[in-house]
C-alpha positions as CSV (number, residue, x, y, z in Angstrom):
1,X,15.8,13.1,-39.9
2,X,15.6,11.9,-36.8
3,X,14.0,13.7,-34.0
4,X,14.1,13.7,-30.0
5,X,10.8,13.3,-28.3
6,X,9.6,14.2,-25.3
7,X,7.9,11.7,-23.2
8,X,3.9,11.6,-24.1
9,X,2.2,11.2,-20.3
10,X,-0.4,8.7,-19.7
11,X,0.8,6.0,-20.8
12,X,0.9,4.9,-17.4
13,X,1.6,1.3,-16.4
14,X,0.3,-0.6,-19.8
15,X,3.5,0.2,-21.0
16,X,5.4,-0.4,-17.4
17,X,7.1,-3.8,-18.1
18,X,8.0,-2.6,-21.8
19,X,9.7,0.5,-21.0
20,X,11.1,0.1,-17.3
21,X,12.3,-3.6,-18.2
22,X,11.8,-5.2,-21.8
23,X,12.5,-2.1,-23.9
24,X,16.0,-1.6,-21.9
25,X,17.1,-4.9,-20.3
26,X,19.7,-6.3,-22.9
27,X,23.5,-7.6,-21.0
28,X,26.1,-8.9,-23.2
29,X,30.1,-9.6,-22.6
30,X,31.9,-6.8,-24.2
31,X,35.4,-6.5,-24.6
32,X,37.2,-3.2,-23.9
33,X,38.2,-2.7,-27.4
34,X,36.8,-5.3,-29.9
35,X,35.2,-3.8,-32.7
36,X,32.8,-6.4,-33.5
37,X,32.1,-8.0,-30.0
38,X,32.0,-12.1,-29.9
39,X,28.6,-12.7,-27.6
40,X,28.3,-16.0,-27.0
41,X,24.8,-17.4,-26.2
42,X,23.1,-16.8,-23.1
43,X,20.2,-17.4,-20.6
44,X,20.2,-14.8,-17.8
45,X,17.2,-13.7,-15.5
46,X,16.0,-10.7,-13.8
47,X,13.7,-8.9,-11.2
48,X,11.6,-5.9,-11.6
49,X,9.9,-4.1,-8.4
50,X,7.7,-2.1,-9.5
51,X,5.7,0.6,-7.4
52,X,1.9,-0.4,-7.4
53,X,2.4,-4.1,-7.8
54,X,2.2,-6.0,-4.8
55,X,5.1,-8.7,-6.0
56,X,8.0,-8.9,-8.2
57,X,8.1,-9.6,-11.5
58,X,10.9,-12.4,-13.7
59,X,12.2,-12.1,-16.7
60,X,14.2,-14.3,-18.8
61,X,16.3,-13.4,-21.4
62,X,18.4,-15.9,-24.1
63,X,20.5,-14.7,-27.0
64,X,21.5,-17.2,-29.9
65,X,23.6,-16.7,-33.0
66,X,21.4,-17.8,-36.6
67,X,24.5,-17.9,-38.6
68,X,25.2,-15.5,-41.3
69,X,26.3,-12.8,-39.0
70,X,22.9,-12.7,-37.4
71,X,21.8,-12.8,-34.1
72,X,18.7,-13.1,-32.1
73,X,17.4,-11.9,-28.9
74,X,14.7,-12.7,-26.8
75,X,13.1,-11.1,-23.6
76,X,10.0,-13.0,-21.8
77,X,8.4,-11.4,-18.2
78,X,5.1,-13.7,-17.1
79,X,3.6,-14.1,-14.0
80,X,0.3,-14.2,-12.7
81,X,-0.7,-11.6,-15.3
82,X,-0.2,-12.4,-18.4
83,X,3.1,-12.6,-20.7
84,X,4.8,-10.4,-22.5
85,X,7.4,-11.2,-24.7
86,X,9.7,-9.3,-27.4
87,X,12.4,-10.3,-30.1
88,X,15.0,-8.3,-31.7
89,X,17.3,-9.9,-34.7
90,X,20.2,-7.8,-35.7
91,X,23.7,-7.8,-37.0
92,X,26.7,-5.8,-35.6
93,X,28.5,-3.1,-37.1
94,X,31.3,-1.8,-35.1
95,X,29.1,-1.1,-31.3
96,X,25.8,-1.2,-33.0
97,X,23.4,-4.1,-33.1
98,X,21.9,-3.1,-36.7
99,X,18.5,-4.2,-36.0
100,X,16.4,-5.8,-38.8
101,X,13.3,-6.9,-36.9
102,X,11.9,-6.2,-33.7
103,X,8.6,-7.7,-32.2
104,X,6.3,-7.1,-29.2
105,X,3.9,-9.3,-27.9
106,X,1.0,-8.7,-24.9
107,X,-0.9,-11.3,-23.4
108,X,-2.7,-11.0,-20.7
109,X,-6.1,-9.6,-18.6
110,X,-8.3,-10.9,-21.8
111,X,-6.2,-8.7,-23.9
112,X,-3.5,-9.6,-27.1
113,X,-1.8,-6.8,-28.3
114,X,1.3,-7.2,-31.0
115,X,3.9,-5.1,-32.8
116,X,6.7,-5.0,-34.8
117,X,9.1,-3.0,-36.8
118,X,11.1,-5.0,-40.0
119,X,13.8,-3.3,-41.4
120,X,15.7,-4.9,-44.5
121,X,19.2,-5.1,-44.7
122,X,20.8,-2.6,-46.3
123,X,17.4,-1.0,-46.3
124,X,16.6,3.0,-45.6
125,X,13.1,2.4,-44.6
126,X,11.3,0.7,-41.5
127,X,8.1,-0.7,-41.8
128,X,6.1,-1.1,-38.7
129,X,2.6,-2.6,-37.9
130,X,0.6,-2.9,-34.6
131,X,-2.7,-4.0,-33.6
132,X,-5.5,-1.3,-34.3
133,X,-3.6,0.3,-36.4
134,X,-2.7,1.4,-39.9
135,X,1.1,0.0,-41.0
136,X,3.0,3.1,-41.3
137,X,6.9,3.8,-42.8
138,X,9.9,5.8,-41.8
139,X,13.6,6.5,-43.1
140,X,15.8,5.5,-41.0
141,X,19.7,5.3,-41.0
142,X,20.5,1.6,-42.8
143,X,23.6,1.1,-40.8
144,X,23.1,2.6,-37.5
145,X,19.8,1.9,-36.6
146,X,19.4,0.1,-33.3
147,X,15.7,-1.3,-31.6
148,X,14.3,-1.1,-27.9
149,X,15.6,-4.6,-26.4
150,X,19.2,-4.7,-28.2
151,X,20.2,-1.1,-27.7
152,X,21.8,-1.6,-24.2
153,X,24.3,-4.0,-26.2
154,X,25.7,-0.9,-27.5
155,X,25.8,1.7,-24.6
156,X,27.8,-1.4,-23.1
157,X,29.9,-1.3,-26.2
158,X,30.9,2.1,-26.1
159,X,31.4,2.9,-22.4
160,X,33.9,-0.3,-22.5
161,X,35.3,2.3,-25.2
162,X,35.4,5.0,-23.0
163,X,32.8,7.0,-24.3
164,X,30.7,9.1,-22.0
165,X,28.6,10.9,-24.2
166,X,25.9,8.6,-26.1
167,X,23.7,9.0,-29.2
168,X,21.6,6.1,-30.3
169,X,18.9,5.5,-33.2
170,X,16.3,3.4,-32.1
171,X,13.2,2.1,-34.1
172,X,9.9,1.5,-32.6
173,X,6.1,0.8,-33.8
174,X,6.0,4.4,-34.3
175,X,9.0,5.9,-35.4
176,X,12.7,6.3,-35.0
177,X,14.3,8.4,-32.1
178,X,17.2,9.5,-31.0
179,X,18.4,8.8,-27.4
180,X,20.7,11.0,-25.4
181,X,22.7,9.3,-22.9
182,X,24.8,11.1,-20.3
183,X,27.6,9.7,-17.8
184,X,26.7,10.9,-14.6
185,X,30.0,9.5,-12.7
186,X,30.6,6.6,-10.3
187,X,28.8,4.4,-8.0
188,X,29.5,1.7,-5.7
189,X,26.3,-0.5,-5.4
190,X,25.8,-4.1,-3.1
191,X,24.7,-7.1,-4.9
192,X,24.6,-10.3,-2.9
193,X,26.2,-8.2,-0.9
194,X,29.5,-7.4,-2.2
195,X,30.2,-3.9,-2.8
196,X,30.3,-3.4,-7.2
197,X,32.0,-0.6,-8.9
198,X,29.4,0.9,-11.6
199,X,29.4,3.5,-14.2
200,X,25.8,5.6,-13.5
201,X,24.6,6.4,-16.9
202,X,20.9,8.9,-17.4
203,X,19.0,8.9,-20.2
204,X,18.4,13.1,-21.3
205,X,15.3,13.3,-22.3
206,X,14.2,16.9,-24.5
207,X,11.6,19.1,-22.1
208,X,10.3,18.5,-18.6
209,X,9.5,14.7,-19.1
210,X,8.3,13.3,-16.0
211,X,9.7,10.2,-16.8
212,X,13.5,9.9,-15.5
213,X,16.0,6.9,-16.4
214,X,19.2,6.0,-14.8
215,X,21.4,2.5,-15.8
216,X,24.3,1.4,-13.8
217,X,27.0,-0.6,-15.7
218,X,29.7,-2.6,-13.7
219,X,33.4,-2.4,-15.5
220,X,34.3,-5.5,-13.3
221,X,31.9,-7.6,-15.3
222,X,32.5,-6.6,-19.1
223,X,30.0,-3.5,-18.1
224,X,27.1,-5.9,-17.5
225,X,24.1,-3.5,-16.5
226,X,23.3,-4.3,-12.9
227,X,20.7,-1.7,-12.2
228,X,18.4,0.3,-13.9
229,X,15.9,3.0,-12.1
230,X,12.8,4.2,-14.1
231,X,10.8,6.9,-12.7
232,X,7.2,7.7,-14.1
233,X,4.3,9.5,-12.8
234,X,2.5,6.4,-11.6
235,X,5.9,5.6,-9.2
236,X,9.5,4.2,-9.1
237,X,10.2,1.0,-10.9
238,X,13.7,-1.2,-10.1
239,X,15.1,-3.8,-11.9
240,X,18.0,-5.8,-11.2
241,X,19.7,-9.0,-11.7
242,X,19.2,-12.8,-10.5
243,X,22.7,-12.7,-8.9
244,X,26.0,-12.0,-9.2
245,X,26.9,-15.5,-10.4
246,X,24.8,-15.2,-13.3
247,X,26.9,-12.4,-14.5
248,X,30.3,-14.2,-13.7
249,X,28.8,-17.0,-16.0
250,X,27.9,-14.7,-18.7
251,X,31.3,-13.1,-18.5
252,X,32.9,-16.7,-18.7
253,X,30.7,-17.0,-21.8
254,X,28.7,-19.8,-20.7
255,X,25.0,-20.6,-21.2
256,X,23.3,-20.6,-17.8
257,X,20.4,-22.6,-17.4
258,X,17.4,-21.5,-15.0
259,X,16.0,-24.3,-12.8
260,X,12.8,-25.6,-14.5
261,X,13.6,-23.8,-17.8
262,X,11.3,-21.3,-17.3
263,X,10.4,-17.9,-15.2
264,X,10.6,-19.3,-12.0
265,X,8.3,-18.1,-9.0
266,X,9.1,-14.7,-7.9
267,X,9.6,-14.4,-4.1
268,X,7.6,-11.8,-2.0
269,X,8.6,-8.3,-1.2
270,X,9.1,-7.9,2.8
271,X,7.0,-4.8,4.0
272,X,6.4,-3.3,7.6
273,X,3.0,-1.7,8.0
274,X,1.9,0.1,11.4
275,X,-1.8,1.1,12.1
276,X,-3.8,3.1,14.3
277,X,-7.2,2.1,16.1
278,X,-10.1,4.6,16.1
279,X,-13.2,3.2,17.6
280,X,-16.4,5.4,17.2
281,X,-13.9,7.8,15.0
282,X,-12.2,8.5,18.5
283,X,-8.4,7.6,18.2
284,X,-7.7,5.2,20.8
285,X,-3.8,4.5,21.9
286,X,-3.8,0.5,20.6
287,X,-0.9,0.5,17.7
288,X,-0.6,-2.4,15.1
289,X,2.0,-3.7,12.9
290,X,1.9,-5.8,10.4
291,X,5.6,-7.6,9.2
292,X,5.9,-9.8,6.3
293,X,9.7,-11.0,6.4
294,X,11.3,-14.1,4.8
295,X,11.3,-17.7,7.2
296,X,14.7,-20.1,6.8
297,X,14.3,-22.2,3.4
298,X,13.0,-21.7,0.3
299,X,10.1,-19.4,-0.5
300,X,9.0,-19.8,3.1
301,X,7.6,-16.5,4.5
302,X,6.3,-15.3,8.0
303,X,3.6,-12.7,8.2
304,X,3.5,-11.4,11.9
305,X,-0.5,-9.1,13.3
306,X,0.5,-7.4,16.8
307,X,-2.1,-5.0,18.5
308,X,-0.9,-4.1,22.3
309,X,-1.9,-2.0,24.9
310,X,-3.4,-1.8,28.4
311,X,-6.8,-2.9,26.9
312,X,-5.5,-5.5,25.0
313,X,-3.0,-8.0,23.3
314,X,-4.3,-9.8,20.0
315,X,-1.0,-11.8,18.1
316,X,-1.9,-13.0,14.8
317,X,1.1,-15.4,12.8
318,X,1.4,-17.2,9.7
319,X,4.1,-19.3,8.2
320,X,3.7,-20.1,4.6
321,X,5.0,-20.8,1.0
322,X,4.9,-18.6,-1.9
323,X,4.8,-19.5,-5.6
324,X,3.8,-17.2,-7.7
325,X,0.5,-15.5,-5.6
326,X,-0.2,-19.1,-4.3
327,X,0.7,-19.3,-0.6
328,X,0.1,-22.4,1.1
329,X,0.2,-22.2,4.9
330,X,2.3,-24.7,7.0
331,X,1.2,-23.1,10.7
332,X,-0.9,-20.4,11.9
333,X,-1.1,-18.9,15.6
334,X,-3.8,-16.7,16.8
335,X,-4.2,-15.3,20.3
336,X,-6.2,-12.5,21.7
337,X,-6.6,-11.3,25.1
338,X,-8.7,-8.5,26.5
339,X,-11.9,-7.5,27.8
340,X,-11.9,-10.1,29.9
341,X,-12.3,-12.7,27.1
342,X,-9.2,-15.1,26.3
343,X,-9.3,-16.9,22.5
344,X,-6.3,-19.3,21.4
345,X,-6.0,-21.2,18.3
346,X,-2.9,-22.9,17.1
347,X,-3.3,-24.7,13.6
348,X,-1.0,-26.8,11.5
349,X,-1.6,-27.6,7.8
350,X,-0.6,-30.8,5.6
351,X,-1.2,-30.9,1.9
352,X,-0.8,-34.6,0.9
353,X,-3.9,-35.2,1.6
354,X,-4.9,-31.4,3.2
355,X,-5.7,-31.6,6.5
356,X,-5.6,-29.6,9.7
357,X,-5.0,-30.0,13.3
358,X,-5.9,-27.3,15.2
359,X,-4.8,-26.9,18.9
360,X,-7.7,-25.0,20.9
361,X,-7.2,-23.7,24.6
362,X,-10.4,-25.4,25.4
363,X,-11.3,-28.2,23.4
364,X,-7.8,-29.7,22.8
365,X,-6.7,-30.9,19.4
366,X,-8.9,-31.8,16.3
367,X,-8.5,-32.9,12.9
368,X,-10.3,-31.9,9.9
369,X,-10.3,-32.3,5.9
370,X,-9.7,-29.0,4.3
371,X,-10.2,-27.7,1.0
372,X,-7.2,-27.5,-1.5
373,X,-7.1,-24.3,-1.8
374,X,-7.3,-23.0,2.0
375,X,-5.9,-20.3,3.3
376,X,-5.4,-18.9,6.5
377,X,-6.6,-15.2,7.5
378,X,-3.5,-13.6,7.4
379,X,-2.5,-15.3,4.1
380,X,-6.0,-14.4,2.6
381,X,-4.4,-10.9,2.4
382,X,-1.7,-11.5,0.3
383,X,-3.9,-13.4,-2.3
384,X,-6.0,-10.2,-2.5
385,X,-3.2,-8.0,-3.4
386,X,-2.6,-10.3,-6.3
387,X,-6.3,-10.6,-7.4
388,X,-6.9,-7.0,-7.3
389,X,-3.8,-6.1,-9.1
390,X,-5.0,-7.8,-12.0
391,X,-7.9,-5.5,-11.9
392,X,-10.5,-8.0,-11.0
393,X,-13.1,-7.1,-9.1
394,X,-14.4,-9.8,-7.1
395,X,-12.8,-12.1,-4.5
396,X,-13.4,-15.0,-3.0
397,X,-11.6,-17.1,-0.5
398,X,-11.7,-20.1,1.8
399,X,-9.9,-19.8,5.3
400,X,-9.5,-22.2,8.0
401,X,-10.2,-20.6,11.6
402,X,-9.8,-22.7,15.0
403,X,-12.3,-25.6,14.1
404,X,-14.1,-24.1,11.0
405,X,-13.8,-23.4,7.6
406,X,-14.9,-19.9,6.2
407,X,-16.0,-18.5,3.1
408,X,-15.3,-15.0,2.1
409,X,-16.2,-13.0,-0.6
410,X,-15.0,-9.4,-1.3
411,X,-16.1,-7.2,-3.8
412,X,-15.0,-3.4,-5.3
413,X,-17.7,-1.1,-4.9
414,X,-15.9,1.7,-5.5
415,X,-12.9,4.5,-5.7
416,X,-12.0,7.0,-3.2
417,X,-9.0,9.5,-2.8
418,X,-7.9,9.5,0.6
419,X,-6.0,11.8,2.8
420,X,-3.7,9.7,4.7
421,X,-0.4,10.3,7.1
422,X,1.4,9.0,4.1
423,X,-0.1,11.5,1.9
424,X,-3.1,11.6,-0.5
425,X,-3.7,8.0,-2.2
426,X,-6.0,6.9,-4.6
427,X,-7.7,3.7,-2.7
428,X,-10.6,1.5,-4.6
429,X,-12.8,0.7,-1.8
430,X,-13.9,-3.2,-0.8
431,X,-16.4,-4.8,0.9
432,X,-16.3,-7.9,2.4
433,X,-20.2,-9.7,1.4
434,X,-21.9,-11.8,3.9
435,X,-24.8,-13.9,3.9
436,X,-27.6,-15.1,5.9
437,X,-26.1,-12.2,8.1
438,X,-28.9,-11.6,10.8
439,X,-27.2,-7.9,12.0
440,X,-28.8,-6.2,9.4
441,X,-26.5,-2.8,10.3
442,X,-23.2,-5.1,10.6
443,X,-20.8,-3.9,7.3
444,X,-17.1,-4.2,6.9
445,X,-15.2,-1.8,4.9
446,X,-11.3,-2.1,3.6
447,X,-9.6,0.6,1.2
448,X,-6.8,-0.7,-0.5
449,X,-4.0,1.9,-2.4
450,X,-2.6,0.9,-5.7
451,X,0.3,2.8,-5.1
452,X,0.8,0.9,-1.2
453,X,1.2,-2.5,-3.4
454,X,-2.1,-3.0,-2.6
455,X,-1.8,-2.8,0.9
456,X,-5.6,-2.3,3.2
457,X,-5.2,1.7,4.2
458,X,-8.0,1.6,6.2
459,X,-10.2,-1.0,7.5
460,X,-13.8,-0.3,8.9
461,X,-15.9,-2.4,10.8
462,X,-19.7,-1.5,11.6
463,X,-21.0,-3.9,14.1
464,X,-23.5,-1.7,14.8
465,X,-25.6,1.8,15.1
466,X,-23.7,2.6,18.3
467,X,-20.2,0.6,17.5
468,X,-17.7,1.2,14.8
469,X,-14.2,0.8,14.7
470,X,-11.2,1.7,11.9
471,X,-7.8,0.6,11.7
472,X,-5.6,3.8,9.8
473,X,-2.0,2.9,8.0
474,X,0.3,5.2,9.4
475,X,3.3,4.3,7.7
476,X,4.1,1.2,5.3
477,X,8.0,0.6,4.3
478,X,9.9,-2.1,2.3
């Protein structure tokens, strides 16, 4: 029989993409009343934001018919991390997609991990394998039994029905379950901002589970699912759809194809960061901020340093491209003022060959060579986020400054709960290496939070025995 089970913590984010976006992301046209729903053959795309990760992650998923009654479903999220990639084949009876295989896939970090579940039809048994461990068999119902990547086919099934109150069998590697779904009512959400009518549907899990999910399915288009919200102990997780057009087309029943044929390159989160100065651990009133917003055209960003006060103004800008953790600076602007010292540097990058022409207050303009993989030193910051999200722990980085071209190389040396303005964070704690360094005593420190997107917390700088300063977040926002 089958049996409700309460969420098992500490899974934690190996299993993110699987159960915030793979294991539930499945959009269909449904007719209000057909009993066996005609799907015709899709390509659609997706976004998951997911707390923790400093960038967004794609997904592409295509369903084809194999004849015989059979159909086929497939669900593919890579990025800079690896792949992931599941399949489920089933067959419909009435709202239910009868599953008869499912498979998992994991690539990624040095790491291959595979499952699957094959049930045969007419069969009362599932037989599932995964790596490490022993193949294992269950009973499940032979008619009724649904699998983690097709089942939203049939809560969009039955709420074009009118059902509200929602039972499903689902197999997995490990056994079969039985999901509760409740309607919670009606809400009006904005995508590509026009205001959609959805039906808010919760999963009910048995016990206090920390782990809380909510889908929103829009009537207007053939109860598409335009939203789901996952909520774990490691943070909030969001996915959502390309665009509105992409569910028009689906609802038209026509294949859309994705530029390039693949996950495309997943554009930046904007974030607002401010930042307190403490020199010698006295606060001092110089604020910062730090903006990341999105620049006219495609994948273009700006990324905007300010520090003012009567002691000082320092501007630091970049304007850059994004593909997939790979920014490529067209211009960057630094200016600092204070202490009766005046620095300007104004540098413009070309890639075909790379080259740079920086504009000095002093010297004038120059030209240089660069390396092909320079970035600038706001730009460096965003590339870290990505390589320490993969849980490497080394850095290193080229940057072009005024006339020169530096190397950087950062390195975690440790972990460090910190109490912060925003709360207590778990940081891992950087330090940025130098050699041939002749201050002995000179030592930069940066603690970046998982749970910030990998955002610096704190920065430290020791010049010295007698000089020290720190730069504190005070708030960060998307």
């Amino acid at each position: 029989m089958a049996k409700s089970y309460p969420h098992k913590a500490g899974n934690g984010r190996r299993r993110l993409l699987t159960s915030a976006l793979l294991a539930l992301l499945t959009l269909a046209t449904v007719p209000a009343i057909a009993a066996e729903p005609p799907i015709t053959p899709f390509q659609l795309q997706y976004r998951l934001k997911a707390q923790g990760i400093p960038f967004a992650v794609t997904a592409n998923r295509t369903l084809k018919a194999l004849g015989d009654g059979q159909w086929q479903m497939d669900v593919v999220a890579s990025n800079v991390l690896g792949e992931i990639r599941e399949t489920s084949r089933f067959v419909w009876n009435g709202c239910t997609p009868v599953s008869r295989f499912y498979g998992y896939r994991r690539k990624g970090l040095g790491q291959l991990k595979e499952a699957e579940v094959r049930i045969p039809a007419g069969g009362a048994t599932a037989t599932a394998k995964r790596s490490g461990k022993a193949d294992r068999q269950y009973p499940v119902p032979a008619a009724a039994v649904t699998d983690k990547i097709s089942l939203t086919l049939a809560l969009q099934c039955r709420l074009a029905r009118g059902e509200r109150d929602l039972t499903l069998h689902v197999a997995d590697e490990r056994e079969l379950e039985s999901q509760h779904y409740l309607v919670e009512g009606e809400e009006t959400l904005s995508l590509d901002g026009k205001p959609v009518t959805t039906v808010k549907v919760r999963r009910d899990r048995s016990g206090n589970s920390p782990r809380q999910t909510w889908l929103w399915f829009a009537p207007e288009y053939g109860y598409t699912l335009v939203q789901l919200v996952q909520e774990n102990e490691d943070g909030r997780h969001v996915m959502t759809p390309g665009s509105a057009t992409m569910m028009r087309a689906a609802l038209l029943a026509l294949a859309l194809a994705l530029p390039g044929g693949a996950a495309l390159a997943e554009p930046l989160a904007p974030f607002a960061a401010e930042y307190r100065i403490h020199v010698n651990k006295i606060p001092t009133p110089i604020k910062a901020t730090l903006v990341l917003e999105p620049a006219p055209g495609e994948d273009r960003y700006r990324m905007l340093f300010e520090a003012d006060s009567f002691l000082l103004t320092n501007t630091e800008e970049s304007w850059f491209e994004w593909n997939d953790c790979e920014p490529r600076t067209e211009r960057y602007v630094h200016e600092f003022q204070g202490f009766g010292k005046h620095r300007y540097h104004h540098t413009d990058f070309s890639w075909s060959p790379p080259r740079a022409v920086n504009s000095d207050s002093k010297e004038g303009k120059e030209s240089f060579d660069i390396p092909a993989d320079a970035l600038d030193e706001l730009t460096m910051l965003l590339r870290a986020r990505c390589v320490f999200a993969t849980g490497d722990k080394e850095y290193t980085a080229t940057s072009v400054y005024g006339d020169r071209i530096r190397q950087h190389h950062f390195i975690v040396i440790d972990r460090e709960t910190l109490d912060t303005p925003m709360g207590e964070l778990d940081t891992l704690i950087v330090e940025k290496r130098r050699k041939g360094d002749r201050k002995e005593k000179r030592r930069t420190l940066f603690w970046v939070a998982p749970a910030k997107d990998y955002m610096v917390v704190k920065a430290r700088h020791i010049e010295s025995t007698l000089l020290r300063g720190e730069l504190i977040m005070i708030d960060y926002g998307n």
